[in-house]
N, C-alpha and C positions, 0 to 999 in steps of 0.2 A: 504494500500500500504506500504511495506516495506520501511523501511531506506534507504538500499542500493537503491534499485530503484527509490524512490527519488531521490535521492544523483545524481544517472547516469543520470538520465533523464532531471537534471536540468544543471547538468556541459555541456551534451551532444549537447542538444539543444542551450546552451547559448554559445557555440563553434562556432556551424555553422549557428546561425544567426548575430556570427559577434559582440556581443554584452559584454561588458565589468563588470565586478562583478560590478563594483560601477554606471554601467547606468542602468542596471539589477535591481540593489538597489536603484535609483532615481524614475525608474518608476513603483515599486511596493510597493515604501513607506516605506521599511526598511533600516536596514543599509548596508555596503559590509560588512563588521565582519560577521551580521549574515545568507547575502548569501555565505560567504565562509564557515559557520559552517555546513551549508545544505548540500556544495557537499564535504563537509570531511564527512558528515554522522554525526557527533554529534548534530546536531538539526536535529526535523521535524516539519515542519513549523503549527502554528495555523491554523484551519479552514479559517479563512480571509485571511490571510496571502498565505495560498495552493490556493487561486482564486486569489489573487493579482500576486504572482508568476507567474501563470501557464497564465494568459491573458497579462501579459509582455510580457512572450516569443512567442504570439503567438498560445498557444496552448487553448483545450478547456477547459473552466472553473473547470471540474474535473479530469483535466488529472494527478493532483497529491494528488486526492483523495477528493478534497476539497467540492464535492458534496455530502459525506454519511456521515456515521457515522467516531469516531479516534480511533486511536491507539498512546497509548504514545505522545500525543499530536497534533497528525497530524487526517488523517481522512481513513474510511476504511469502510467495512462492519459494518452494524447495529450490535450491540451487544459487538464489539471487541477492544472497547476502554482500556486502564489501564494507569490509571494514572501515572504520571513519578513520582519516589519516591523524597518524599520533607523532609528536614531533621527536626525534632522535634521542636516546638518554647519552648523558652527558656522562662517562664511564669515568672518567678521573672523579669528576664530581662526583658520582655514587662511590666510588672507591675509597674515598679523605672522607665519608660524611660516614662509613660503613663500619671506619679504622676507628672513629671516635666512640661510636658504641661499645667498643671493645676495652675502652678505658675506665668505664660507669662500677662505681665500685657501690656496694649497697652491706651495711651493716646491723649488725643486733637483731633488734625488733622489726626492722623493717625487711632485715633479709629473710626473716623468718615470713613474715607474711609473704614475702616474695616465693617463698619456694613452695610452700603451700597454694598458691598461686599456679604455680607451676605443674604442681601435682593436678590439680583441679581440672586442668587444661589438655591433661596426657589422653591421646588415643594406645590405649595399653596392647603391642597389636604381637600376636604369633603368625607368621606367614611362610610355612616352611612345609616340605613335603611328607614331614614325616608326624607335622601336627596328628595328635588323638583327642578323643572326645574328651579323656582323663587331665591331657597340658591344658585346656580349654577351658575345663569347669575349675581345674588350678587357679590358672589366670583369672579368671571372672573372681575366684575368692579375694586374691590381691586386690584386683581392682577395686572390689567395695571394702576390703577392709587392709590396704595401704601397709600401714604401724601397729599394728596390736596392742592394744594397753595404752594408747597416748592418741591425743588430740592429731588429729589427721582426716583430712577429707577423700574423700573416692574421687578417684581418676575420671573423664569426664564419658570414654566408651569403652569397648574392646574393642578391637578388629580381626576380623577372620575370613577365612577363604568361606564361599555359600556353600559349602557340606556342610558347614561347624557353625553358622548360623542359629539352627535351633537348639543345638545344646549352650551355646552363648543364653541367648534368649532364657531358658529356662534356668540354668544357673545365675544369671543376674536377677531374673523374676521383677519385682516391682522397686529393685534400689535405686530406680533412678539414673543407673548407668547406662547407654546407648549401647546396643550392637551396632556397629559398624561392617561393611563387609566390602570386600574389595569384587568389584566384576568386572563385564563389558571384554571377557577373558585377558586380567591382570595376570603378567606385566604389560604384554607385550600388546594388546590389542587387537592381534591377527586373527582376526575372523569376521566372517561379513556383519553388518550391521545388525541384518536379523538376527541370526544367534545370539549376539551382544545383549538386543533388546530382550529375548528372552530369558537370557540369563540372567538381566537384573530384575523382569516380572516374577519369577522365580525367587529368589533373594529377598523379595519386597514381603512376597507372600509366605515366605517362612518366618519371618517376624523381623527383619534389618530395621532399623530406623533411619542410619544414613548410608549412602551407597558412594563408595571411592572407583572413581572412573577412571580407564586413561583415553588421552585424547590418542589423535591418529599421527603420529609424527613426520610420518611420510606424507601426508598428505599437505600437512602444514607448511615442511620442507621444501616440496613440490609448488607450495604457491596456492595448493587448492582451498583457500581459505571456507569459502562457502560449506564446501564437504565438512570440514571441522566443526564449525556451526551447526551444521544441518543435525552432525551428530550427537553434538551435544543437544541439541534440542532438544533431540528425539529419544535422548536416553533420561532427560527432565521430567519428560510426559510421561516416558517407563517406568518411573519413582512413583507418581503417584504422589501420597503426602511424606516418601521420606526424601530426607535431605540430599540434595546432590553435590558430593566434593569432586572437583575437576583436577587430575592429576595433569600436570604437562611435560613433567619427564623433561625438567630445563637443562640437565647434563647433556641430553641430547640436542638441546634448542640453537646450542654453538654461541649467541649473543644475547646480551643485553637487549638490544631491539627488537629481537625473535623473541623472547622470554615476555617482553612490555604486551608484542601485540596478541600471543597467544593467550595473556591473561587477561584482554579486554575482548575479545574474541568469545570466551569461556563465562564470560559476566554478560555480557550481549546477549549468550547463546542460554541462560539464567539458570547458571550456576550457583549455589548458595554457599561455596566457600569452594577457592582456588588454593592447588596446593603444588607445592617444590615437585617432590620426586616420590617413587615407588620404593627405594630405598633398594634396590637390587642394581644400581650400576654406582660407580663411582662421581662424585662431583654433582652430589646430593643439593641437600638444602645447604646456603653460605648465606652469613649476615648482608657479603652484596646483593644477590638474587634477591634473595626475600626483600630488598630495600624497595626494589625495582618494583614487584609485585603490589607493595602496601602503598605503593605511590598511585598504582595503578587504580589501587580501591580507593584511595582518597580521590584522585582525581574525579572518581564516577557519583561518591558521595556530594561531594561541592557540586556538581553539575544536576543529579538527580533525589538527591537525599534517599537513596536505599543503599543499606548497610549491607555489604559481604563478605564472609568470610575469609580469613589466610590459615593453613596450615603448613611449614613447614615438615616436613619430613627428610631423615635418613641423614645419618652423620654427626646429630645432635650428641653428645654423650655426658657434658658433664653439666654440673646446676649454675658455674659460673656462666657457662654461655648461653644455658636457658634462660638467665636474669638477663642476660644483654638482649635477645630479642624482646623480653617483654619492656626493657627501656624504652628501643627502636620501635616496637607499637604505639608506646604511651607518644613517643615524642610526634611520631608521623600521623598515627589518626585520632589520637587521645583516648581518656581514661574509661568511654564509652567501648571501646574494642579489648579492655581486659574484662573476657567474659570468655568461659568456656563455649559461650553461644556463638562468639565471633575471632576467636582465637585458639589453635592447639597445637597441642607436638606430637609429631607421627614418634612414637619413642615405644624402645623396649629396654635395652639396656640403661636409659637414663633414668627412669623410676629410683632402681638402689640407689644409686648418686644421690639423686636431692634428696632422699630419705636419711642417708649418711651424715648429708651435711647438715639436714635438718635436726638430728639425734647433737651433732657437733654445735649447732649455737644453741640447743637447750639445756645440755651436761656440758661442756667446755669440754670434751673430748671424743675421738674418734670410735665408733665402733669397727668391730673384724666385720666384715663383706659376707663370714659366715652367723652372722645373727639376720640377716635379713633374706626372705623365700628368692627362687629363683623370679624372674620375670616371665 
């Protein structure tokens, strides 16, 4: 659907039902700024955002396109997406802005809240061939109950491959911890769409709450942006009501600019939280990457006020560096994005760590690695 037809359709209808930019903007969750940018034509609305819009005003869910594929960030026929041009990142500059986070030192009381923080935040994830139902309901124990005998909150899901989905599910039961499941056949992606789609309806319907995707990186690579779109779209609508994490495997991405547009790409395409890597190659999640990405989500906030997610993953290992990205959040999109709702670490071996060091600033000393379960 064109700009302009957007644009009319939205000022048009929001005339004669009577209804005001900024109540317009109360009940579809954005701001008035960015419903007045819609009907001047200088935006078009995200995929979520084009069904939030269009069930305000009363109309049907895809009357402003928000049922197919995009175009220039809104949505349209399968194939007809293109990206809105993003301006080049500035790599020295993310690099000197990346180095200083690295120097944030946090103590006592407040590293303590920090790492409990931390904890709050963990996708606690087994992804390994040789996982049993037995490592899995383990894991789920850890994950709701962290520290035994000491003030400690539960992790914020599990993650597992979709066989071990229901035995997640029933060992977390009602704690309030998410399953998590990786599909769309992770790592690698290679299989046609359909299968994909059915593997996450599958997943969905065993009880997942959020589902970790990977995008197509050949395709990306290739230029075929549309396709990458098309699919993540299409894997949003295979979700249903759980959440969709977009994985984009940035080790693979080669740059800063590839890494920028596949993460506006992946938000376009309404993604509910973009994340590093699948943790199965090298040159994972890095405090520059991740800079890149959260810049990506602030810019789309200032522009449309919908909040989404980041997840780094793979590489993370210890609680000093866990406290550096949660600086790096605070400082780039503020204290609204320290929430495990809009914030996590794809982690396994990082759990014992902050727990260590958490045991360390409440006795003033270290414990042995053997007083805490495995991850």
């Amino acid at each position: 659907m064109a700009v302009e037809e957007i644009s009319e359709l939205v000022k048009n209808t929001r005339r004669t039902v009577g209804m005001s930019q900024a109540a317009l903007a109360r009940a579809a969750g954005t701001s008035r700024q960015y419903i007045s940018g819609i009907e001047r034509g200088e935006w078009t609305p995200s995929p979520a955002q084009a069904r939030a819009i269009a069930l305000a005003l009363g109309l049907p869910a895809g009357a402003l396109g928000g049922s197919g594929a995009a175009t220039g960030g809104g949505r349209g026929a399968w194939g007809t997406y293109q990206p809105a041009l993003l301006r080049s990142v500035d790599e020295v500059g993310i690099r000197e802005r990346a180095q200083k986070f690295t120097k944030r030192s946090i103590k006592t009381t407040a590293k303590e809240a920090g790492l409990q923080l931390c904890i709050s935040m963990m996708d606690l994830t087994t992804l390994e061939g040789k996982d049993t139902p037995g490592k899995v309901t383990s894991l789920c124990q850890k994950a709701m109950i962290p520290l035994p005998g000491q003030e400690c909150p539960p992790v914020a899901a599990v993650c597992v491959y979709p066989s071990l989905v229901a035995v997640a599910k029933e060992a977390l039961g009602d704690s309030g911890v998410q399953v998590a499941a990786v599909a769309t056949y992770f790592p690698s992606g290679q299989a046609t769409l359909t299968e994909r789609l059915e593997e996450v309806r599958r997943t969905v319907d065993l009880g997942a709450d959020e589902i970790d995707m990977v995008i197509s990186r050949r395709a990306f690579l290739e230029g075929d942006y549309a396709l990458v779109f098309d699919e993540i779209a299409a894997t949003r609508e295979a979700c249903g009501d759980a959440h969709l994490k977009v994985i984009l495997e940035v080790g693979e991405l080669e740059t800063f600019d590839n890494v920028r547009l596949a993460s506006q790409i992946a938000i376009d395409a309404g993604a509910h939280f973009i994340k590093t890597s699948t943790g199965k190659i090298p040159n994972a999640a890095t405090i520059p990457v991740t800079l890149v990405m959260l810049e990506v989500i602030r810019d789309h906030y200032m522009r449309t006020g919908e909040k989404i997610g980041m997840k780094p993953a793979g590489g993370i290992r210890k609680s000093k560096e866990a406290l550096h990205y949660l600086a790096m959040v605070k400082e780039t999109l503020g204290d609204e994005w320290l929430t495990p709702d809009l914030f996590r670490f794809g982690a396994s071996s990082l759990l014992n760590e902050v727990l260590m060091q958490l045991d360390k600033v409440r006795t003033g000393r270290y414990s042995s690695s053997r007083y805490y379960s495995l991850p």
